[in-house]
VOTI-864249 format. One record per residue (C-alpha): residue in one letter; x, y, z. Coordinates in Angstrom, 3 decimals. Layout:
N
- r; x; y; z
- A; X; Y; Z
...
This chain:
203
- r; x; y; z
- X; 110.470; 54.021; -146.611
- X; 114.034; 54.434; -146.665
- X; 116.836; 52.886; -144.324
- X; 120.072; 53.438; -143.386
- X; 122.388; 52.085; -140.819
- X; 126.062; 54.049; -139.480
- X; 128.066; 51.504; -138.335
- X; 131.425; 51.995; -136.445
- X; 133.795; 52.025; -133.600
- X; 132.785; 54.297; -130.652
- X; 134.496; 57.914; -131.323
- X; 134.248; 58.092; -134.726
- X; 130.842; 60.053; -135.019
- X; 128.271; 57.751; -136.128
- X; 125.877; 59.196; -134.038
- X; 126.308; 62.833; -135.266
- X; 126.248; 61.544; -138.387
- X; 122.939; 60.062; -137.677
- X; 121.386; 62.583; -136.639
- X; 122.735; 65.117; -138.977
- X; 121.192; 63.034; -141.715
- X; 117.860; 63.056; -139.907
- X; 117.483; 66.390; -139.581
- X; 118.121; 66.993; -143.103
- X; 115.493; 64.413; -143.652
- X; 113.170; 66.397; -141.854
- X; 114.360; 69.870; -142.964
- X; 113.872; 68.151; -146.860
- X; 110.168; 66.959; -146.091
- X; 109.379; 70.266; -145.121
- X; 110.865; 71.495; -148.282
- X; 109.218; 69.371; -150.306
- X; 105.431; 69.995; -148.652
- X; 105.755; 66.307; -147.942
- X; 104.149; 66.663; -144.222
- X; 103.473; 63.283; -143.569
- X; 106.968; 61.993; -143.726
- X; 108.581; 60.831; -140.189
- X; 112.023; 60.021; -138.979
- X; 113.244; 57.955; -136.802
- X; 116.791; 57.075; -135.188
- X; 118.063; 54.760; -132.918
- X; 121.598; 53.317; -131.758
- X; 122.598; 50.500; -130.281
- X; 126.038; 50.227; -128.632
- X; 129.032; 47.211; -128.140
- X; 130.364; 46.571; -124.355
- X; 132.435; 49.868; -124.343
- X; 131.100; 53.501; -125.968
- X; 134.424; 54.690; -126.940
- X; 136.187; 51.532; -129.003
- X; 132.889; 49.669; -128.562
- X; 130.950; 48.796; -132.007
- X; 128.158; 51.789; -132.591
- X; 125.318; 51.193; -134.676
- X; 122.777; 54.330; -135.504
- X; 119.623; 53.241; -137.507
- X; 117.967; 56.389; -139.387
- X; 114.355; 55.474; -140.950
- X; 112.674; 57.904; -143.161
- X; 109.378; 57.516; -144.614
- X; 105.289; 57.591; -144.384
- X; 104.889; 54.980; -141.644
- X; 108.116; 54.674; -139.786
- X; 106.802; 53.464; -136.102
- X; 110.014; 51.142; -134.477
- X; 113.313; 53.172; -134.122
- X; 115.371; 50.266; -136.051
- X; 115.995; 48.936; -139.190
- X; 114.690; 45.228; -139.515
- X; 117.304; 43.062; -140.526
- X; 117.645; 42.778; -144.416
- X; 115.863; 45.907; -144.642
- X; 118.526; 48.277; -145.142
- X; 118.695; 50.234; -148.482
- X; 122.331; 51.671; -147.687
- X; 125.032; 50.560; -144.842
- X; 127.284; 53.627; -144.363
- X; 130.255; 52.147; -142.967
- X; 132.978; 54.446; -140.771
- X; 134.919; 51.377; -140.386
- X; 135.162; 48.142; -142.629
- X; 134.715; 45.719; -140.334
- X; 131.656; 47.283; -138.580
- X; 130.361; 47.964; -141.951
- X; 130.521; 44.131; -142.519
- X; 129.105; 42.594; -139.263
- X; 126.210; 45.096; -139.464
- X; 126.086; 45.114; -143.353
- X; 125.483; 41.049; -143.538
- X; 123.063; 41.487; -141.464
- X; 120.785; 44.286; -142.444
- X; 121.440; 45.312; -145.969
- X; 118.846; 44.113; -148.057
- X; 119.692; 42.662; -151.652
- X; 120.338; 44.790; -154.393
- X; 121.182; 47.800; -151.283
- X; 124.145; 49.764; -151.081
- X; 127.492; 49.311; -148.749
- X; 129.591; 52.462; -148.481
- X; 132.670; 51.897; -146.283
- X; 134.993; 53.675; -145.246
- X; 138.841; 51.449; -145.847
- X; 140.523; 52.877; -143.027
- X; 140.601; 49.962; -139.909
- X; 140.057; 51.666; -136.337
- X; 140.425; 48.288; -134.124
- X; 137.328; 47.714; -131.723
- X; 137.915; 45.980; -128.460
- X; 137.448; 42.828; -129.251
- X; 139.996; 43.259; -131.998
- X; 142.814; 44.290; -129.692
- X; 141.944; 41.891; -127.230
- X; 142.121; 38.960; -129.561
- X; 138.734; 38.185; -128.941
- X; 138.382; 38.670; -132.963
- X; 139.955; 38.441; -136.059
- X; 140.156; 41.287; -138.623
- X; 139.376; 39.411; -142.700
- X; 141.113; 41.393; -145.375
- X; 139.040; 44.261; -147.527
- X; 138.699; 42.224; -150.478
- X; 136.979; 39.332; -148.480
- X; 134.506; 41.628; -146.960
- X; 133.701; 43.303; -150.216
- X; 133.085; 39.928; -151.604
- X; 130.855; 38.854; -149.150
- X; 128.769; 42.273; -149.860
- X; 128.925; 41.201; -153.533
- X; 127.619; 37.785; -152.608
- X; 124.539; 39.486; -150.987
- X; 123.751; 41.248; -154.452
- X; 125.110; 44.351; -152.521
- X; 126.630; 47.692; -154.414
- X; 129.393; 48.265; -152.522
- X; 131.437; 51.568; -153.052
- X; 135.017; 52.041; -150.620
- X; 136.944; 55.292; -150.366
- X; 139.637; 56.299; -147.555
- X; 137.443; 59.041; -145.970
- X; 140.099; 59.457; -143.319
- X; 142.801; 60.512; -145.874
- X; 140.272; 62.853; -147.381
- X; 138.915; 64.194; -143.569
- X; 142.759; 65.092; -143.353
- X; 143.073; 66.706; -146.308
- X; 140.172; 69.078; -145.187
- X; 141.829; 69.838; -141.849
- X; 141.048; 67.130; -139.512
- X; 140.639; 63.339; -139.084
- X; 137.916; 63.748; -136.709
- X; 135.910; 65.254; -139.961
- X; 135.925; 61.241; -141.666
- X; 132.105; 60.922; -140.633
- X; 130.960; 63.997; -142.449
- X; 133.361; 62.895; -145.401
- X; 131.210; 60.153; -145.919
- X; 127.601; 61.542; -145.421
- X; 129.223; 63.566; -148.749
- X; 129.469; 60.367; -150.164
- X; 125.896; 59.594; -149.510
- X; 124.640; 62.636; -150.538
- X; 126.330; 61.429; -153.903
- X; 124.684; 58.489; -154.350
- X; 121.594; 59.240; -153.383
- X; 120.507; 62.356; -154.578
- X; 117.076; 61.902; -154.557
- X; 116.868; 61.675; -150.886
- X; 118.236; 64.872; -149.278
- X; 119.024; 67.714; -151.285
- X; 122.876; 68.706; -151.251
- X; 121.802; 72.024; -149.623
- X; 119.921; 71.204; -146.791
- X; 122.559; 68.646; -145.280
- X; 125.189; 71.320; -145.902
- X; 123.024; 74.081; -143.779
- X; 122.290; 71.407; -141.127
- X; 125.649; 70.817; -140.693
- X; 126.354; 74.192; -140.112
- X; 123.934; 73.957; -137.281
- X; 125.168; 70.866; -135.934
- X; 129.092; 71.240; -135.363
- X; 130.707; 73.712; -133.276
- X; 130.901; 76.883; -134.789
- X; 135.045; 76.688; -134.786
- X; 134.874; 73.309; -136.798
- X; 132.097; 74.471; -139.682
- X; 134.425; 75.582; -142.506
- X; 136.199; 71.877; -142.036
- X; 133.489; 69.951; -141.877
- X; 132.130; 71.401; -145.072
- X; 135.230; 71.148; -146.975
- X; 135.135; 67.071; -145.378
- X; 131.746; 66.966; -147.083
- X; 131.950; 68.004; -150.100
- X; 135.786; 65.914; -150.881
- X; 133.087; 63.339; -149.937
- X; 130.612; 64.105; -152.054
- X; 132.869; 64.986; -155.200
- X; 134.728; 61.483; -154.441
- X; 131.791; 60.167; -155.856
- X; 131.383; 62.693; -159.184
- X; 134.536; 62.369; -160.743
């Protein structure tokens, strides 16, 4: 069994993301011969879809029945935005699991409204690192940009993933997938966006 949850702001792709990465995962256990694996994904959503907090759960494994990741059960948090990445990543990353966040703050609702308050980077990497967590940070939206478009920051970091964790999906089949999955216009960007993410992680 293997777990991963997308959290962001509403807009910023988590749910492509999500499924991108599920689709790999079942284009990689047909690869493999490994015909008994199953995937599952499921969202849930804040008050508002667009500037609302997004969460997409992807489970992968032999007996993978309930569309969402039990809490403390997460072996990676993929964060598009730091603060989602922290209220869904102290809740569902399990110890010892992986945070990878995105530093780039896209205010949610509540944040504009005053409803909440935003902590600093350092505190919420500390509070990963007080839940035994790895936690690795990048500015994916500087390097979506550099591949041609900010929009591009959610594929940026499933590069990322890719990178540290290998073993999961091969490099190959999430870059054909994602050939498949954006709009034919946007593929040479979003590949470039992937693999800045992924070679982020290789230097």
């Amino acid at each position: 069994m293997f777990n991963i949850v997308i959290a962001g702001v509403g807009g910023q792709g988590s749910i492509l993301a999500s499924h991108i990465l599920a689709e790999s995962a079942i284009q990689a256990s047909i690869y493999h011969n490994q015909n008994e694996t199953k995937v599952r994904v499921g969202e849930t959503f804040g008050a508002a879809m667009r500037g609302g907090a997004v969460a997409s759960h992807v489970k992968i494994g032999k007996d993978v029945f309930s569309p969402l990741v039990p809490e403390n059960k997460a072996d990676v948090i993929l964060g598009l935005e730091p603060l989602e990445a922290f209220r869904v990543g102290v809740r569902y990353v399990k110890p010892g699991g992986m945070v990878i966040t995105n530093i780039r703050q896209y205010e949610s609702i509540d944040i504009k409204t005053g409803q909440a308050k935003y902590p600093s980077l350092s505190d919420i990497i500390n509070s990963f690192k007080n839940l035994n967590a790895r936690v690795i940070t990048l500015d994916a939206t500087e390097l979506a940009l550099q591949a041609g478009t900010d929009k591009a920051m959610n594929i940026v970091m499933l590069g990322t993933l890719a990178a540290n964790q290998k073993d999961l999906i091969p490099y190959e089949i999430l870059i054909e997938v994602i050939r498949k999955r954006v709009p034919s216009k946007f593929i040479e960007v979003n590949i470039k966006a992937f693999e800045l993410g992924y070679h982020f992680s290789n230097k």
